[in-house]
C-alpha positions as CSV (number, residue, x, y, z in Angstrom):
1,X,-24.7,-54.7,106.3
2,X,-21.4,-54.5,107.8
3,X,-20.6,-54.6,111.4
4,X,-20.5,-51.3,112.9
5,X,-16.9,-50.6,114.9
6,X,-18.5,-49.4,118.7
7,X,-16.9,-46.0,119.3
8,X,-14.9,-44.9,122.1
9,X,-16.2,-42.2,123.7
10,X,-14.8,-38.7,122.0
11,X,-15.2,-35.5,123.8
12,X,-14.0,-31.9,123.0
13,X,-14.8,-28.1,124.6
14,X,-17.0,-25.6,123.1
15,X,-16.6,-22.3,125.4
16,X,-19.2,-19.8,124.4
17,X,-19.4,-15.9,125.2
18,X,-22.4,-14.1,124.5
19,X,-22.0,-10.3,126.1
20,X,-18.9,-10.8,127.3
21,X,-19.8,-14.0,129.2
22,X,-18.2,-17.1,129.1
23,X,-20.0,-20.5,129.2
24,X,-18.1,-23.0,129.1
25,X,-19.5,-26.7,127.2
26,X,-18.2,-29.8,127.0
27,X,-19.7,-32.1,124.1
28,X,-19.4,-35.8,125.1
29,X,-20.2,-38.8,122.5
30,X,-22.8,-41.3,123.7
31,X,-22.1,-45.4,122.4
32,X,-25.1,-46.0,120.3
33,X,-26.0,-49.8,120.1
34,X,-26.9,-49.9,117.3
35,X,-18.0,-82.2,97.5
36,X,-19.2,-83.4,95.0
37,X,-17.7,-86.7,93.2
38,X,-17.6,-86.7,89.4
39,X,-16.3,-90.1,87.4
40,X,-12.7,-90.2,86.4
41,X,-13.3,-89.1,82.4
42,X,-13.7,-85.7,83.3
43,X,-13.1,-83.1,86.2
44,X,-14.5,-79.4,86.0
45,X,-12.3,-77.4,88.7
46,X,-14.3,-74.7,90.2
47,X,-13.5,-71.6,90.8
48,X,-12.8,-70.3,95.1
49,X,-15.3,-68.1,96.2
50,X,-14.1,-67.7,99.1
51,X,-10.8,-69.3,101.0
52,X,-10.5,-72.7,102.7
53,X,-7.2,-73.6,104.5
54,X,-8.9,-77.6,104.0
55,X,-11.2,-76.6,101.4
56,X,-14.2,-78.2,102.8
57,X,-16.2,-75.7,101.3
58,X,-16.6,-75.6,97.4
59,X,-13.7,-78.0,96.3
60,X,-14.6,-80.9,94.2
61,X,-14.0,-84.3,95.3
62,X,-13.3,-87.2,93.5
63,X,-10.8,-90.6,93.2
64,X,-7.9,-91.5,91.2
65,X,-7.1,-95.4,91.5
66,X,-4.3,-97.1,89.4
67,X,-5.4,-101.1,89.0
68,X,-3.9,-104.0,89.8
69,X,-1.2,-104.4,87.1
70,X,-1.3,-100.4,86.3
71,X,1.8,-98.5,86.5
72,X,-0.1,-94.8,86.1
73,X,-3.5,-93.0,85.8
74,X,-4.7,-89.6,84.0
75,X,-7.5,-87.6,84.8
76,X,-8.7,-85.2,83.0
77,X,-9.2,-81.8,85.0
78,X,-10.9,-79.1,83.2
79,X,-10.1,-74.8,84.1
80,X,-12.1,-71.9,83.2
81,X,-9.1,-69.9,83.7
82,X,-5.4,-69.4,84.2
83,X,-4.4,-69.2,88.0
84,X,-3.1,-71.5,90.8
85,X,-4.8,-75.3,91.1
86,X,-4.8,-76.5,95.0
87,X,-4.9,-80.1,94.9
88,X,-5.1,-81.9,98.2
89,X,-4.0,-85.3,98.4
90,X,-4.2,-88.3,100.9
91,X,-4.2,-92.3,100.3
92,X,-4.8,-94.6,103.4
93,X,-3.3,-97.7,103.5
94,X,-0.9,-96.9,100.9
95,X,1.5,-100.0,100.4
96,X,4.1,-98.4,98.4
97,X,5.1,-94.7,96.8
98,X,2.8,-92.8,94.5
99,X,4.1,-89.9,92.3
100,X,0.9,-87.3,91.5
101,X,1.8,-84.6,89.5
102,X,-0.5,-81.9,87.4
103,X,0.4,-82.1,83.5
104,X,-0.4,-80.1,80.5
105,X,-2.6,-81.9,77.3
106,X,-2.3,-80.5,73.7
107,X,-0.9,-76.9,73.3
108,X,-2.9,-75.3,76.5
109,X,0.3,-74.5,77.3
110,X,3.4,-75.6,79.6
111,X,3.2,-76.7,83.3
112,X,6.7,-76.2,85.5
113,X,7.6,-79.6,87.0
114,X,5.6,-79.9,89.7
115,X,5.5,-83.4,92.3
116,X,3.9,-84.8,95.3
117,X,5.1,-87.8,96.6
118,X,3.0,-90.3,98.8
119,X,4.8,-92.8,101.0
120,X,3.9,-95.2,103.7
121,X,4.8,-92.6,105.9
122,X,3.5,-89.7,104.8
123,X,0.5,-89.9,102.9
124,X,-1.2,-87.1,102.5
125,X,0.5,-83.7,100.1
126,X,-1.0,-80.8,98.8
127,X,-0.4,-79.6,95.1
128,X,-0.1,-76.0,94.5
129,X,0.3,-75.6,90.3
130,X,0.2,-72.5,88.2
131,X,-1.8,-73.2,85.1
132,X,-1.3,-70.6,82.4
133,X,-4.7,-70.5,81.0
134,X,-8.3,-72.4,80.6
135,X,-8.2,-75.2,79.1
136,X,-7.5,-79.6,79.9
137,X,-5.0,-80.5,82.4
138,X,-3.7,-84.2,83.2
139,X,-3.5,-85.2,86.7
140,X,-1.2,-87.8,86.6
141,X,-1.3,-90.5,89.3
142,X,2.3,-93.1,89.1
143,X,3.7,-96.1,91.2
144,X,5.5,-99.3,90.5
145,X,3.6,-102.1,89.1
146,X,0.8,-102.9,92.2
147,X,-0.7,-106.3,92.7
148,X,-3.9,-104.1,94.2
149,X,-5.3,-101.1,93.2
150,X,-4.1,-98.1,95.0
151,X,-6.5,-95.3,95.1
152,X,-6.1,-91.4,95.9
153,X,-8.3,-89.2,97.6
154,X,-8.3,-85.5,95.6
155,X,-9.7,-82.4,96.5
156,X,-9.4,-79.6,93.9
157,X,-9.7,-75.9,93.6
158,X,-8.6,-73.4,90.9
159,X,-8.1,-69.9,92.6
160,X,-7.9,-67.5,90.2
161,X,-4.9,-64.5,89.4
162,X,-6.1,-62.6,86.3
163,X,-7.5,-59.2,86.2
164,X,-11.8,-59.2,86.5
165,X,-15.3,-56.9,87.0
166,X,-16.0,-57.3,90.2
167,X,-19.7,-57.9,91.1
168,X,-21.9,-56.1,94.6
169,X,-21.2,-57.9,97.6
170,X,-19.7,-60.8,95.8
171,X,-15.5,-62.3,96.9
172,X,-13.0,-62.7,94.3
173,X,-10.2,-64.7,95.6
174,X,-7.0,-64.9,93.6
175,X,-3.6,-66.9,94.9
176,X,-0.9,-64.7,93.4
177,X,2.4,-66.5,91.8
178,X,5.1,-64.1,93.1
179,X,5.3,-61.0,95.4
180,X,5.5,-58.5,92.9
181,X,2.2,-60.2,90.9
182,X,0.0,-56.7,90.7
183,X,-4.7,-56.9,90.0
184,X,-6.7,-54.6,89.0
185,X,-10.5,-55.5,89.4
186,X,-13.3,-53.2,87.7
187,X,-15.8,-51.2,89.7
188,X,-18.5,-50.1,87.8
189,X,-21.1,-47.1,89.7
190,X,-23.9,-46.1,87.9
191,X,-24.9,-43.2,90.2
192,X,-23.2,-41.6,93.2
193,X,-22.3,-42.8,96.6
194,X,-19.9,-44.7,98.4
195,X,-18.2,-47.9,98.2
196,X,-17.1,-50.6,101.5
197,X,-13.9,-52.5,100.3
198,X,-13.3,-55.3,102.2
199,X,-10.8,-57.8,101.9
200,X,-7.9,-59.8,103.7
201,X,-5.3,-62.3,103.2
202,X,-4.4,-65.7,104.6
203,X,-1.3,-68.0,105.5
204,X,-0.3,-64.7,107.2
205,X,0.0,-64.0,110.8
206,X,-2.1,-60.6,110.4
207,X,-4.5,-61.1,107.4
208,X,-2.8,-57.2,106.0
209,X,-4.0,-56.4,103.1
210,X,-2.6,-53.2,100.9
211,X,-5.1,-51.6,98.4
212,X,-5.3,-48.6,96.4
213,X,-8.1,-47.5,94.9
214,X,-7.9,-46.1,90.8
215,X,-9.5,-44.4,88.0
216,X,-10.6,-45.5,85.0
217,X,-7.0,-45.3,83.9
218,X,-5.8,-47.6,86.4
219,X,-4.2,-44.2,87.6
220,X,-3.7,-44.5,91.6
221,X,-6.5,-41.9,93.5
222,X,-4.8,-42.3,96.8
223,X,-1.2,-40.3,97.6
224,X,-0.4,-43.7,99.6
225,X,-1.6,-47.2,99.8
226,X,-4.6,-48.2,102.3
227,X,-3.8,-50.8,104.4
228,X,-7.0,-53.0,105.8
229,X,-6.2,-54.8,108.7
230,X,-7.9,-56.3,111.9
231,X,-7.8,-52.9,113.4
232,X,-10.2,-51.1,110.7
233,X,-11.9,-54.5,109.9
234,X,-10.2,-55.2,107.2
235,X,-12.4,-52.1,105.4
236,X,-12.4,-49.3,103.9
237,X,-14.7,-46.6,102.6
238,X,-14.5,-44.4,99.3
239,X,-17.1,-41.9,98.4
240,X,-17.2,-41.8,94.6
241,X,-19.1,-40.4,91.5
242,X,-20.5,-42.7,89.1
243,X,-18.0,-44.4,86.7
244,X,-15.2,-47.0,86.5
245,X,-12.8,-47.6,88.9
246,X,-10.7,-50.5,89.8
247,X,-9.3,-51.2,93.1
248,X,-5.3,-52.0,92.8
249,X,-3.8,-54.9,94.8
250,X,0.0,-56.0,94.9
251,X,3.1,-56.6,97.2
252,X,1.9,-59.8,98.1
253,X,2.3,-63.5,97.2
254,X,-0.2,-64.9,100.0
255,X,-3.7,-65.9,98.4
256,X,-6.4,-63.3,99.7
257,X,-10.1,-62.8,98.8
258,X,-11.4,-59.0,97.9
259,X,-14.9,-57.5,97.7
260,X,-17.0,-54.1,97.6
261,X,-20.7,-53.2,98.3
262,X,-22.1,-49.6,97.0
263,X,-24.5,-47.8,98.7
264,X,-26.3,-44.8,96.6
265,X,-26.4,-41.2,98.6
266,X,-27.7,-38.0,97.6
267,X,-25.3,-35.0,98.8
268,X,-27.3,-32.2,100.1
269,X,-24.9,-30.5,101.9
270,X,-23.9,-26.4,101.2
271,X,-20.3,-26.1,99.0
272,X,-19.9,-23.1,101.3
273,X,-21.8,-21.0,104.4
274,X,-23.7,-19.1,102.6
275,X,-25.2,-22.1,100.9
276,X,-25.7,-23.9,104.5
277,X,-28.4,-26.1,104.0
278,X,-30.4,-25.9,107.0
279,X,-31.2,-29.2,109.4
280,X,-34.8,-29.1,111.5
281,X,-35.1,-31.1,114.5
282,X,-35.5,-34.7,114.0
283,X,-34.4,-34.6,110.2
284,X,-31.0,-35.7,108.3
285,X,-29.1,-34.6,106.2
286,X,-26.9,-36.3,104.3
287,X,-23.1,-35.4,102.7
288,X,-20.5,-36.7,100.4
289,X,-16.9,-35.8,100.0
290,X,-15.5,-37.8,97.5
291,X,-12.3,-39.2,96.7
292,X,-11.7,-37.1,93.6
293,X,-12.2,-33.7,95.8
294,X,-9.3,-31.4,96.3
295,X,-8.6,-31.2,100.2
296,X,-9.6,-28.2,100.8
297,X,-13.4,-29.2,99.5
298,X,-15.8,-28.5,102.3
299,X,-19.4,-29.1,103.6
300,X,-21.9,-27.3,105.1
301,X,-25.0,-27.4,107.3
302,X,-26.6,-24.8,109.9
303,X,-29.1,-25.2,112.9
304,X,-31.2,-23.1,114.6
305,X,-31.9,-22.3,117.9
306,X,-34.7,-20.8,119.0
307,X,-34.2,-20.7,122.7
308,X,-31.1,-21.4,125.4
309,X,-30.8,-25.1,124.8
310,X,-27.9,-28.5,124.4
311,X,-27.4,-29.2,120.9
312,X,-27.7,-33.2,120.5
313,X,-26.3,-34.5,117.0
314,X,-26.6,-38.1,115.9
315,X,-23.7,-38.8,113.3
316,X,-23.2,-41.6,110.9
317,X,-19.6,-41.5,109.3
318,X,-18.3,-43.9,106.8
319,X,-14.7,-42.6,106.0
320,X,-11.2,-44.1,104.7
321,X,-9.4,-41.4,106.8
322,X,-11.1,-39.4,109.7
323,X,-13.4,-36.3,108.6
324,X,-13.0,-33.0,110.3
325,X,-16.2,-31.9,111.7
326,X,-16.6,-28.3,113.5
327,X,-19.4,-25.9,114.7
328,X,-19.0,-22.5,114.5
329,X,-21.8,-20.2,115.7
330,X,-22.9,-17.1,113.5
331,X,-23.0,-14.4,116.3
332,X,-19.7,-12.5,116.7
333,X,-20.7,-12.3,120.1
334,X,-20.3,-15.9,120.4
335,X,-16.9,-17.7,120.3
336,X,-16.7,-21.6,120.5
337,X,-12.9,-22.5,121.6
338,X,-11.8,-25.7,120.7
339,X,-15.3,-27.2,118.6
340,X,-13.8,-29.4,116.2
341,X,-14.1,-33.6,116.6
342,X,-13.7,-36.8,114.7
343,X,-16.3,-39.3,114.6
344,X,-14.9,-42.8,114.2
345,X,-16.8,-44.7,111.6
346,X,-20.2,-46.1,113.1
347,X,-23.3,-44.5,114.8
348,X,-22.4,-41.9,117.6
349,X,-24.7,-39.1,118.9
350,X,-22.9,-35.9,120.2
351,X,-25.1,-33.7,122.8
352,X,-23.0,-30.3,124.7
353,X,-23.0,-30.9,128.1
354,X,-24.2,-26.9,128.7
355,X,-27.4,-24.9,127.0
356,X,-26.0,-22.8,124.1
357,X,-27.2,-19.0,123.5
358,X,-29.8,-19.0,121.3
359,X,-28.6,-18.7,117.6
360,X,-27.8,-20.0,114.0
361,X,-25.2,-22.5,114.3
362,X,-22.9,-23.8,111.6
363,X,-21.8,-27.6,111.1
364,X,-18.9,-27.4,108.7
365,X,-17.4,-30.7,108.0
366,X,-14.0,-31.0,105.9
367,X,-11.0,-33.7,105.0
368,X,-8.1,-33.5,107.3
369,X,-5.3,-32.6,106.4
370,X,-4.4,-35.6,103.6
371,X,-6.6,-35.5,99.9
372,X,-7.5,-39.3,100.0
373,X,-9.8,-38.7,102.9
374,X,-13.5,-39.3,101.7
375,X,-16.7,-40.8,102.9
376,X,-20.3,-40.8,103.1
377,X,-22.2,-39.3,106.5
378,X,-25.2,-37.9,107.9
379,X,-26.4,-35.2,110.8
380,X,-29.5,-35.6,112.9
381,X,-30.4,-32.6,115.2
């Protein structure tokens, strides 16, 4: 599971008065610790999973050597799909220039001129090529005539930019061609609950990425973009009902990897106070409010207290934007001044730092004040 953020500690006042008394009690949070080498007839490029500034991880490896006599070589290089092909390229003791360029074969389609040029100076280059769609490409290795063979060391990746499901816990990475390139990829939820969005992107000096999260429509859910970054751990949380969504990504031209995990809930809060559901000592209950909710949409438990006592509340909250969580007591005698807080995503537990009178106790928890707050959380008394 994810790392969970350790919380500052949060505090806020409750002041009760019970016949005309005032007791004043602070609520305090408590930290709770919780390469492969193929021969030259024929390269399959496969697809990043995840990205490599070297790509030592997943690229394949192979050689491309022009013979004595040769003037050029091509390799075959085979794509499952459109995107950008990394090729990295290096020759040791290279006696003369080599031209390595990535060319089209047949009607797959048309390749901008692209070039790397090795020297006895510099010999290593990296090839960055946008290939429209799957099919055969040519690397194309060229010198003068050479009275020995001249060999090139290739590494080769194909990171992906089209539109795609994405699968539980598993990284897309996609290289976009311009700033302006815009994905959708599929979310399918066959039951309620919440999903984590993660993602990040790379050859930047902050990893930002901007997301938006959509319906089935590709219509935008969020009134503005979500930004992850290092400071929210590059995730995010949306509680949605089951169905398709697809989370949005643009304004970027920096190659970046995306992912989301689900986790199923029940929701058995109260829509309102009357319909409190009740929480017994040492039991959970567990809440939804969902993207799609109108921001007004509230939850609702209640606790009883059968004697002067401190309330202690473990809370688990998985939010995009902070929920609102407040206790209000049911006695008009009683008056709570200043009881609302805002867990921070993670494990806290909440305990008032005075006994409370005796009483039925309400636990309301609400957006703030923007509609694309939502998350998943639980109460422990």
């Amino acid at each position: 599971m994810l790392k969970k953020k350790r919380l500052k500690k949060i505090a806020f006042l409750m002041a009760g008065i019970l016949c005309m008394n005032w007791t004043t009690t602070p609520i305090y949070a408590e930290e709770n610790n919780q390469t492969q080498t193929q021969e030259n007839e024929g390269i399959q490029i496969p697809v990043a999973t995840k990205y490599e500034t070297d790509m030592a991880e997943g690229a394949i490896s192979f050689l491309a050597t022009v013979p004595v006599g040769g003037a050029s070589v091509d390799i075959p290089m085979q794509t499952t799909n459109g995107g950008i092909v990394k090729i990295a390229l290096s020759s040791e003791g290279l006696s003369q220039e080599v031209r390595v360029s990535l060319r089209s074969q047949g009607s797959e389609g048309v390749i901008p001129d692209n070039q790397v040029t090795l020297t006895t100076e510099a010999r290593n280059g990296t090839l960055l090529v946008q290939v429209p769609q799957a099919g055969t490409y040519l690397l194309h290795v060229e010198t003068a005539y050479t009275y020995v063979p001249i060999t090139v060391n290739a590494k080769a990746m194909l990171y992906r930019n089209d539109n795609r499901t994405l699968q539980h816990k598993q990284w897309a990475v996609t290289y976009p061609n311009q700033y302006d390139t815009t994905n959708y990829y599929k979310v399918k939820l066959t039951k309620n609950g919440y999903i984590t969005v993660q993602g990040r992107t790379y050859e930047t000096t902050n990893g930002k990425l901007t997301v938006e999260l959509c319906n089935n429509k590709k219509t935008s859910l969020n009134p503005k973009k979500v930004n992850l970054t290092e400071e929210n751990e590059f995730t995010s949380y949306y509680a949605l009902k089951k169905g398709t969504y697809y989370i949005k990504i643009s304004d970027t031209d920096r190659p970046y990897k995306v992912r989301y995990m689900f986790t199923g809930m029940s929701d058995q809060a109260g829509t309102s106070k009357a319909k409190a559901k009740t929480l017994k000592k040492g039991k959970q209950g567990m809440g939804l409010l969902y993207l799609t909710d109108s921001k007004t949409k509230t939850d609702w438990f209640k606790v009883s207290l059968t004697k002067n006592q401190k309330l202690r509340m473990t809370i688990t909250n998985f939010a995009s934007t902070k929920l609102e969580y407040q206790i209000l007591p049911a006695s008009s005698n009683v008056t709570l001044h200043n009881a609302k807080f805002y867990p921070q995503n993670g494990t806290a537990i909440f305990v008032t730092g005075d006994t409370l009178p005796k009483g039925t106790y309400y636990i309301k928890i609400s957006k703030t004040t923007t509609k694309d707050a939502s998350g998943a959380y639980s109460i422990k008394v």
